[in-house]
C-alpha positions in Angstrom: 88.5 89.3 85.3 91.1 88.7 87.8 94.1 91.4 87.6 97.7 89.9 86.2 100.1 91.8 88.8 103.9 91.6 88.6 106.0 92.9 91.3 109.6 93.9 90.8 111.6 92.8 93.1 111.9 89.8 96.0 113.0 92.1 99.1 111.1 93.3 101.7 109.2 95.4 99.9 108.2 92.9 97.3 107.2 90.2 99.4 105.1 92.3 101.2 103.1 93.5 98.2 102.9 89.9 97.1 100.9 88.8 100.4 99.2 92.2 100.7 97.8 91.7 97.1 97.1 88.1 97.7 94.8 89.1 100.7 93.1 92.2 98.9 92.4 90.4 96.2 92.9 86.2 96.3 91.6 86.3 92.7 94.8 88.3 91.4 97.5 86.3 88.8 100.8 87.4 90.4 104.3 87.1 89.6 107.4 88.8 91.4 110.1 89.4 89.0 113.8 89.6 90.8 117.1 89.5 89.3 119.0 87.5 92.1 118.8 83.4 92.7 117.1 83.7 96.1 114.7 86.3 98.0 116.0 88.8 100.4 117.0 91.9 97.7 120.2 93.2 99.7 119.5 90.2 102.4 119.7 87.4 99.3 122.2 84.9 100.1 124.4 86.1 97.5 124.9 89.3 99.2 125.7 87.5 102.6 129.0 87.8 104.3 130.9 86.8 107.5 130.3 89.0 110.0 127.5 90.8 108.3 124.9 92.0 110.8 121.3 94.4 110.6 121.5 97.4 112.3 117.8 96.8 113.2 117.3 94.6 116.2 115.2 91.5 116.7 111.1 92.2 117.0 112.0 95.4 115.5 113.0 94.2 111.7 110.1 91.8 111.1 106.7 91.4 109.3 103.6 92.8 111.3 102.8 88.8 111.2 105.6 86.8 112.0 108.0 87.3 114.5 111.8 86.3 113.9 111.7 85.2 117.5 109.1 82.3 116.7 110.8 79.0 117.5 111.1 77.8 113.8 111.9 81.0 112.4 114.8 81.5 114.8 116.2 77.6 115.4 116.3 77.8 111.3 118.0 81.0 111.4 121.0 79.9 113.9 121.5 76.9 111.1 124.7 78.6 109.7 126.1 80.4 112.3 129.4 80.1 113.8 132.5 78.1 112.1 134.4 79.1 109.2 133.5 80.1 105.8 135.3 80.6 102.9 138.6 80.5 105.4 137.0 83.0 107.6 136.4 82.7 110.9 132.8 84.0 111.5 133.7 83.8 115.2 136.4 86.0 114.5 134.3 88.5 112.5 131.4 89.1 115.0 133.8 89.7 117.7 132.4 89.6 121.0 128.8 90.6 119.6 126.0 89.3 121.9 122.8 88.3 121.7 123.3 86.3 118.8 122.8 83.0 119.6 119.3 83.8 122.2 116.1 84.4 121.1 115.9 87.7 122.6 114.1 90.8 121.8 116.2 93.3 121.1 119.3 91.2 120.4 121.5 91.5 117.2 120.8 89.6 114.1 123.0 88.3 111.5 122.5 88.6 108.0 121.9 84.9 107.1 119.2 85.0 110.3 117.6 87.7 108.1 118.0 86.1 104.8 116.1 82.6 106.4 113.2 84.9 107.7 112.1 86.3 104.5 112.8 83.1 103.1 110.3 81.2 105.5 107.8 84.5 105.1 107.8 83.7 101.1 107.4 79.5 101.8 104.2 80.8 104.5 102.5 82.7 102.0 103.3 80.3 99.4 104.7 83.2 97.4 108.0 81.0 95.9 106.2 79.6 93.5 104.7 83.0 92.2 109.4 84.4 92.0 111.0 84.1 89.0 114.6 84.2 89.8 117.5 85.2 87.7 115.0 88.0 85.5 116.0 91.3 85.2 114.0 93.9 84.4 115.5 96.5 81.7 112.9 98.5 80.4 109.1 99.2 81.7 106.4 101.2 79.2 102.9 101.6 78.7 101.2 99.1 76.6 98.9 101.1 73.7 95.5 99.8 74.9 92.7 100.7 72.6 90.0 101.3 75.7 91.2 104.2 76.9 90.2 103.0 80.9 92.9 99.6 80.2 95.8 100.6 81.1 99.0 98.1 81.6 102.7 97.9 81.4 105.4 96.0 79.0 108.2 94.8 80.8 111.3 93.9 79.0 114.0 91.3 81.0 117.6 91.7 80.0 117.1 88.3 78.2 115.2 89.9 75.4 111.9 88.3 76.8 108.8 90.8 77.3 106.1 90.3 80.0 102.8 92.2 80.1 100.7 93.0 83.1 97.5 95.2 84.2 99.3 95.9 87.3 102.7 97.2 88.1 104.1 97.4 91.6 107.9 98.8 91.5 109.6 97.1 94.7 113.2 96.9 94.1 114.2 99.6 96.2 116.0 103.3 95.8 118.8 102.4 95.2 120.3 98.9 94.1 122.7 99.7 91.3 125.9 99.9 92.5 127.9 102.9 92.3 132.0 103.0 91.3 133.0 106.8 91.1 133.7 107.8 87.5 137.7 108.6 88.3 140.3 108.2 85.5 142.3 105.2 85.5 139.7 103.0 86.5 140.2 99.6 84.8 144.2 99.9 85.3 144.4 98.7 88.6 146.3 95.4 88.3 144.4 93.8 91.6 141.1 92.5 92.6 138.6 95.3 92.4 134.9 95.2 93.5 131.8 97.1 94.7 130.4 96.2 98.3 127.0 94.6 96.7 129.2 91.6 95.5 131.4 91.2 98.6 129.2 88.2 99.5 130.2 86.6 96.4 133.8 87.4 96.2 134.7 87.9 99.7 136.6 84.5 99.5 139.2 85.9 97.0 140.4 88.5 99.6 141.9 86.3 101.7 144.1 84.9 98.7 148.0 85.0 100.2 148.7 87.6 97.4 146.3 89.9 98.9 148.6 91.9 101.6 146.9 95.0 101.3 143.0 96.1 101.0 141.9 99.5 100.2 138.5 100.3 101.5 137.2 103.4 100.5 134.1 105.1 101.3 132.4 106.0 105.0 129.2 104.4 105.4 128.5 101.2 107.3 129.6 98.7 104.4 132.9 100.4 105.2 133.1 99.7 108.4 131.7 95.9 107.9 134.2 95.5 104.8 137.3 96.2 107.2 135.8 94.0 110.3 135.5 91.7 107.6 139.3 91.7 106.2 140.6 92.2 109.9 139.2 88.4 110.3 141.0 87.1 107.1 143.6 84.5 108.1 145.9 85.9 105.3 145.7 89.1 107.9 146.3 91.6 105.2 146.9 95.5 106.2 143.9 97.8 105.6 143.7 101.4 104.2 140.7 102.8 104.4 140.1 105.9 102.6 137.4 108.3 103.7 136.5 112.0 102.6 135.8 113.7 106.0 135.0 112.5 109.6 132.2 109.6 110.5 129.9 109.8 112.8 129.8 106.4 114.9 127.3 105.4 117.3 127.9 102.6 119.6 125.1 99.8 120.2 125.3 98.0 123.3 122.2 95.1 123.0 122.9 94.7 127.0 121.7 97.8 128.6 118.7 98.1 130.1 117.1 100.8 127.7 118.1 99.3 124.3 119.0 102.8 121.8 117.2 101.5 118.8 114.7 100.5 120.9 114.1 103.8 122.5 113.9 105.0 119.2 110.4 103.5 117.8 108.7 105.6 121.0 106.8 108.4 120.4 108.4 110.5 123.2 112.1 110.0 122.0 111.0 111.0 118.2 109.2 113.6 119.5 112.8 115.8 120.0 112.9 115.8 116.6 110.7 117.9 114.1 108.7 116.1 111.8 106.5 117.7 109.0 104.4 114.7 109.8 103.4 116.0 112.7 102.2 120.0 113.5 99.2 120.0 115.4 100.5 117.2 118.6 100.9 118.5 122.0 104.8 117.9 121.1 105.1 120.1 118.5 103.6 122.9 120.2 106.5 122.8 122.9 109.5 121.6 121.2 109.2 122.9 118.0 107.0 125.9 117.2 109.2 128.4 118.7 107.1 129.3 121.3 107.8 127.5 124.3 111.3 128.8 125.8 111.6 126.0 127.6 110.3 123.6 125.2 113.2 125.0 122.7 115.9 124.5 125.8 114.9 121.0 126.3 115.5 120.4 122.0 118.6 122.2 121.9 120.2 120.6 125.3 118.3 116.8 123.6 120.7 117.1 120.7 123.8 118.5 122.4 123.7 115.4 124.7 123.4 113.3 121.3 126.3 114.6 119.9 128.4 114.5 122.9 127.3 110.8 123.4 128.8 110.3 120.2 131.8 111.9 120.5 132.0 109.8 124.0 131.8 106.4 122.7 134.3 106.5 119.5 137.2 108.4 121.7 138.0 110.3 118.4 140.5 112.1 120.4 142.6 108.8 122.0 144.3 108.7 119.0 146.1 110.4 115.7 143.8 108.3 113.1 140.8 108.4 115.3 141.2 112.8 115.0 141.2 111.6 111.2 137.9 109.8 111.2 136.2 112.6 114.0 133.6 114.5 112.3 132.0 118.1 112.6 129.7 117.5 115.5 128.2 121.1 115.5 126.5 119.1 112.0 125.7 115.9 113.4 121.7 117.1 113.9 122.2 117.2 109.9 124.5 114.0 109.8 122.3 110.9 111.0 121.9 109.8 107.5 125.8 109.2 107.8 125.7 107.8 111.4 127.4 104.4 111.2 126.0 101.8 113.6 128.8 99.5 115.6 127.6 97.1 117.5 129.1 95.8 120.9 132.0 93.8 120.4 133.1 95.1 117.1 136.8 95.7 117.2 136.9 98.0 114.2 137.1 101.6 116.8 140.1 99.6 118.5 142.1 98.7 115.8 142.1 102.1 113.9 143.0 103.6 117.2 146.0 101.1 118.0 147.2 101.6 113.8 148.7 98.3 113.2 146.8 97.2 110.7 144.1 99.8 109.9 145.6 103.0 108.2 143.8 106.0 107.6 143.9 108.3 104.4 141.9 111.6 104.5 141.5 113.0 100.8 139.8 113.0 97.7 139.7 110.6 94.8 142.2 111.6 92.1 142.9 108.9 89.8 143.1 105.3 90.3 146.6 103.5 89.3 147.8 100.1 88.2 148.7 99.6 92.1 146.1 101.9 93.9 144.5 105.2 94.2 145.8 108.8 94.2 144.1 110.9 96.7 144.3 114.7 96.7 144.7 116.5 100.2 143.4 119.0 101.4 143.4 122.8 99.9 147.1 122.0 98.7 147.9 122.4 95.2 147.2 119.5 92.7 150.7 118.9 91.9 151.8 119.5 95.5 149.2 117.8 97.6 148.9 114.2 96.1 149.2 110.9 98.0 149.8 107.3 96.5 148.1 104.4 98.0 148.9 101.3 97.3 146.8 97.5 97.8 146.8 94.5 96.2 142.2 94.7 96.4 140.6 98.0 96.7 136.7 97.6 97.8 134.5 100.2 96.9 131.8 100.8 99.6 130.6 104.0 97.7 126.9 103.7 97.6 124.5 103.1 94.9 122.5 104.5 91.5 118.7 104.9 91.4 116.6 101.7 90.1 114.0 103.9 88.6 116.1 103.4 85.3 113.9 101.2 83.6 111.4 103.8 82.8 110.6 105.4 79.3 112.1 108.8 79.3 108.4 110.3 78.7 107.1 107.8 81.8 109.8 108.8 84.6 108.6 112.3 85.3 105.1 111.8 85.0 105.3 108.6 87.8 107.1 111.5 90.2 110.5 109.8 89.6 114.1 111.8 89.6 115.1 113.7 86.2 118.0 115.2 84.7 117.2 118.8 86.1 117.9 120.2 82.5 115.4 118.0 81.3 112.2 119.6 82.7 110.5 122.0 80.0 110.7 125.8 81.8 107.1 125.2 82.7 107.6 122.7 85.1 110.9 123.9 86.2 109.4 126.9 87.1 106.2 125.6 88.6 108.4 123.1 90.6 110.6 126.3 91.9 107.6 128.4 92.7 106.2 125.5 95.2 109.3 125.2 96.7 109.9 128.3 97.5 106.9 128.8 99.3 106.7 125.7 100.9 110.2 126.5 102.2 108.7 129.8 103.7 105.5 127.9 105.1 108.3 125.5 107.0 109.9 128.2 108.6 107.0 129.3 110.2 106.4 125.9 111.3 109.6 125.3 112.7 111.6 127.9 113.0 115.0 126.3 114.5 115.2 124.4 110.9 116.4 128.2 109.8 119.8 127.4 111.2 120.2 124.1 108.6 120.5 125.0 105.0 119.6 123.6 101.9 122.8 121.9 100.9 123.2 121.6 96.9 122.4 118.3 95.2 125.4 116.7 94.4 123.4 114.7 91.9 121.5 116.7 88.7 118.5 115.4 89.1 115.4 116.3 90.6 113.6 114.8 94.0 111.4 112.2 94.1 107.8 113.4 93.7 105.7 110.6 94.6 102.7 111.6 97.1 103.5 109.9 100.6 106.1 108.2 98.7 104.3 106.0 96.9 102.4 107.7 93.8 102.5 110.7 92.0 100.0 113.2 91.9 99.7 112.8 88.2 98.6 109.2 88.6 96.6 109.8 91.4 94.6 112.0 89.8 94.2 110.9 86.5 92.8 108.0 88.5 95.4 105.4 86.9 95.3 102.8 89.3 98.1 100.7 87.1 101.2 100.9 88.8 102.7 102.5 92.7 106.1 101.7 94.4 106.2 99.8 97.6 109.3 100.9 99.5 110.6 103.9 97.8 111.4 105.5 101.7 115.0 105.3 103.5 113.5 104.7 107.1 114.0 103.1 110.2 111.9 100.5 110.1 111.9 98.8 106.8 109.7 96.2 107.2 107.1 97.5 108.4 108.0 100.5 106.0 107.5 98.3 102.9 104.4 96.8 104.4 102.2 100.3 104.7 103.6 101.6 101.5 102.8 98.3 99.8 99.2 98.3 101.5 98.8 101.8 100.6 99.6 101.3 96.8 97.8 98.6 96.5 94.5 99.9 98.0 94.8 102.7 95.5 95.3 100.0 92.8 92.2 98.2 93.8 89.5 100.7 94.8 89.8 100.6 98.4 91.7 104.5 98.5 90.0 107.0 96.3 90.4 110.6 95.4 87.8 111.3 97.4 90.0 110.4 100.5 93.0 112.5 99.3 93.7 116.1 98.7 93.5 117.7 95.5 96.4 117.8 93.1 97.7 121.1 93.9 98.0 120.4 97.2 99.5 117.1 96.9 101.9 119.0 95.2 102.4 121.3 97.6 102.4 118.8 100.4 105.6 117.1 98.3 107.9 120.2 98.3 106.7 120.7 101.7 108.4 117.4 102.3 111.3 117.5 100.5 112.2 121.2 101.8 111.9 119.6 105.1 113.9 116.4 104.5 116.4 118.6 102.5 116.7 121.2 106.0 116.4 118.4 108.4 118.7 115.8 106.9 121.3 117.4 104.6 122.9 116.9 101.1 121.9 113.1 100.7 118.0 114.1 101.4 117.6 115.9 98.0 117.4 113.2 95.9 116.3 110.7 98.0 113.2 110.2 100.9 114.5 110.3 103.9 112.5 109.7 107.3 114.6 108.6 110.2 113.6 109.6 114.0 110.2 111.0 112.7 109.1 107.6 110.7 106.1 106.9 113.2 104.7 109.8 112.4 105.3 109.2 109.0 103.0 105.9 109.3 100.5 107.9 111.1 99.7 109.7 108.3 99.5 106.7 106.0 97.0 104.6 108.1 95.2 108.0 109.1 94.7 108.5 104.8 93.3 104.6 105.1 90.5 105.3 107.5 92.5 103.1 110.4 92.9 103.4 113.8 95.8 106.0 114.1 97.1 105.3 117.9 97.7 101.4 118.2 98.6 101.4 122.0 96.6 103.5 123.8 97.8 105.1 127.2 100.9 106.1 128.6 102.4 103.2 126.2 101.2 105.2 123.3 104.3 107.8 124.0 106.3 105.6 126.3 105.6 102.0 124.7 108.2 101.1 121.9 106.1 100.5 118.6 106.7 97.5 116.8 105.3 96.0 113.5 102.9 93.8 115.5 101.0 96.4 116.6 99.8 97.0 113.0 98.2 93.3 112.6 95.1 92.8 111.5 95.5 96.6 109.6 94.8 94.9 106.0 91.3 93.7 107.6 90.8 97.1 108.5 91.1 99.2 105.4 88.8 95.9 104.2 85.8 96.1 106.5 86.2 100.0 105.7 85.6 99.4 102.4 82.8 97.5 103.1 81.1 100.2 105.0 81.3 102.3 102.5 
């Protein structure tokens, strides 16, 4: 009897699992559940805005089987560009940006180019009639089964309506609730208030003539857009933008001969950093087991030039309110999780520096106000270190909530989600301590410079994500439920193809193509996750304890994915397979692969 799958969520990751599950299994009844009006998740048109561009370049933020720099794909996606939208200029907002309008690889990409590729990827695997827009999911539990080997799920839409399935594939990303910071006063502020996630909906209302002032607070790359955005709004309102501490920026020039983000998908340039991905490699042995002098100059002097690079290209120091944005650079090894991207020709680095309409405030959150915020400042007293700000639209670019929500309290922790920490029975808190501990002791051994990064406190109360290779828990593995798995539940740098492997991996699990046979055993899954999230916690700071992140090291990352599915592990073969810049493509035909393994078998 053919499978009735449901998929949460129309994003990357969710179309992905839609075609992967078609091809595994033509047979299956699907259905992708999403709570917005179009496909995309955060690339949806609702969430499109002037100016809005991916950090990810063309050739490298694309499907494995359709390039954005095919001739329909691309002539579609330049449909909307340029003119005016909502009385902004979109000229105006992208600056002097190039490589927008070419089909080049490499070249930036706006958001509604993005939006029309997953939209044409949906129409060519006929996957639109399979959405059901406009359906949120609320609530997911077991359904009571009275074989003991059925398993299924009960999926509750904030309508009241229930859908049942004998699959469950959790898609919608980490993080897509968005997140306002729990401050008192908030619902007195007179003004127009809003979280980045609806900017694309609202952004019209900014450029009101009653809105004279914005305040933008947060640091993270929304930031940054949201002021580009409102320095292009013809009502040319003054910004304040509101930050914690110093951001690290990295400037992105498309035009240079070796493109950064490029360089970045080679095996050589990811090989500076340490991955617990990778221990065995040639690489590891020089830069990063301590016992290669020279190999440990070359890591120290790689990561000196990257923060000097960085200092470089902002010119913190040109200016009063650039020294308020610099950050701690001695940190920045820690930091890349907070590196914001500018692209050439964004004039956001000018105008902070020139001051006349982008104003600085350095502080903490105190209490918002019928006109504004109230920042603390510094180590000064409460009373005596207090500063007003004051807007007519504050826009909060302060991150998100985890989407893993929906579960049944007894579900969460068994599927390897994150928990209240004081909810875990002494047992498992224990158990969970014990592993860490002497994982943390195994990855000092293994790379010893990692001993000058600490674990930085959660500054959540919950517990890490403890999903094997992302994707399933231990729990499930080995219970052999193959009912449910999550398809791009991993902050990386290449999300499509990101959401493809963990979506092709799930799914083989789900339909007998992956089998405990072919994994470790449970205690060492286990193991292997705190081994991962020690390292992710050392290597990537604060924001790594709650959530997976994999950044430089994400190749190797894959590597062990497609090694775990029997496939060929080293797709270029050659100098190209350390010098050659990986791309989705080289993965094609993987699917047909793990398939004709199968077959063997």
């Amino acid at each position: 009897m053919a499978p009735k799958v449901v998929i949460i969520g129309a994003g990357w990751a969710g179309l992905s699992a839609a075609r992967t599950y078609y091809l595994v299994n033509p047979e299956a009844d699907i259905t992708i559940l999403d709570d917005d009006s179009s496909v995309g998740g955060v690339w949806s048109s609702s969430r499109i805005y002037p100016g809005l561009l991916a950090d990810s370049p063309r050739g490298l933020y694309e499907y494995s089987d359709l390039s954005m720099l095919d001739h329909d794909v691309f002539k579609d996606g330049q449909k909307n560009a340029g003119g005016s939208e909502g009385g902004v200029n979109v000229v105006s907002v992208e600056g002097k940006a190039t490589g927008l309008d070419k089909p080049e690889r490499y070249g930036l990409i706006r958001g509604t180019e993005v939006h029309n590729y997953l939209q044409k990827y949906a129409e060519k695997w006929d996957l639109i009639r399979r959405i059901r827009f406009d359906s949120k999911v609320v609530k997911a539990g077991r359904i009571n089964r009275s074989v003991e080997d059925q398993l299924g799920w009960q999926l509750t839409l904030s309508t009241g309506e229930t859908v049942d399935c004998d699959k469950l594939i959790v898609a919608s990303g980490l993080y897509s609730r968005p997140s306002i910071p729990e401050i008192p006063g908030q619902g007195s502020f007179h003004g127009l208030s809003l979280h980045s996630k609806i900017l694309g909906q609202r952004h019209q209302k900014l450029s009101d003539s009653s809105v004279k002032s914005v305040i933008v607070v947060g640091g993270c790359k929304s930031a940054l857009e949201t002021i580009n955005l409102c320095l292009a709004l013809p009502n040319k309102p003054q910004i304040h933008w509101v930050i914690r501490h110093g951001i690290p920026i990295l400037f992105n020039d498309p035009d240079i001969p070796i493109n950064l983000l490029a360089l970045n998908n080679t095996r050589l340039f990811a090989s500076f950093s340490p991955s617990i991905f990778d221990t065995n490699s040639r690489f590891y042995r020089f830069f990063h087991s301590g016992k290669n002098r020279f190999g440990t100059w070359l890591f120290n002097g790689f990561w000196n030039l990257m923060s000097w690079v960085t200092m470089r290209d902002a010119g913190y120091d040109k200016s009063e309110q650039g020294k308020l944005i610099k950050p701690n650079i001695d940190k920045l090894f820690q930091s890349l999780l907070y590196v914001s991207l500018i692209h050439k020709g964004n004039p956001v680095i000018d105008e902070i520096h020139n001051g006349e309409r982008v104003t600085v405030h350095v502080g903490e959150l105190d209490h918002v106000t019928p006109s504004g915020l109230t920042l603390r400042k510094g180590a000064l007293e409460r009373t005596k270190g207090l500063e007003e700000v004051h807007g007519d639209a504050i826009v909060w670019c302060t991150g998100w909530k985890t989407s893993t929500n929906i579960f049944e309290e007894n579900d969460t922790a068994d599927l390897g989600l994150p928990v209240p920490v004081d909810s875990q029975s002494p047992a498992d808190l224990k158990r969970w301590q014990d592993l860490q501990a002497a994982a943390d002791i195994e990855l000092l051994k293994t790379f010893p410079a990692l001993k000058d990064y600490d674990i930085e406190p959660s500054k959540e109360p919950l517990t890490n994500y403890r999903m094997y290779r992302q994707v399933i828990s231990p729990s499930i593995l080995t219970r052999n439920d193959r009912s449910i798995s999550f398809a791009g539940f991993v902050s990386t740098t290449q999300t499509a193809f990101s959401s493809e492997l963990t979506a092709l991996w799930g799914i083989s699990w789900m339909e007998g193509l992956l089998n405990l046979s072919d994994l470790p055993s449970e205690e060492e899954m286990e193991m292997d996750i705190a081994r991962v999230h020690n390292w992710m916690a050392r290597r990537y700071g604060a924001r790594a304890m709650t959530s997976p992140e994999i950044v430089i090291e994400v190749q190797s990352y894959f590597d062990a994915l497609v090694k775990e599915l029997g496939c060929k592990v080293n797709r270029k073969g050659g100098w190209r397979e350390y010098l050659g810049v990986y791309e989705s493509k080289d993965y094609q035909g993987l699917i047909d692969e793990v398939l004709k393994k199968r077959r063997q078998k």
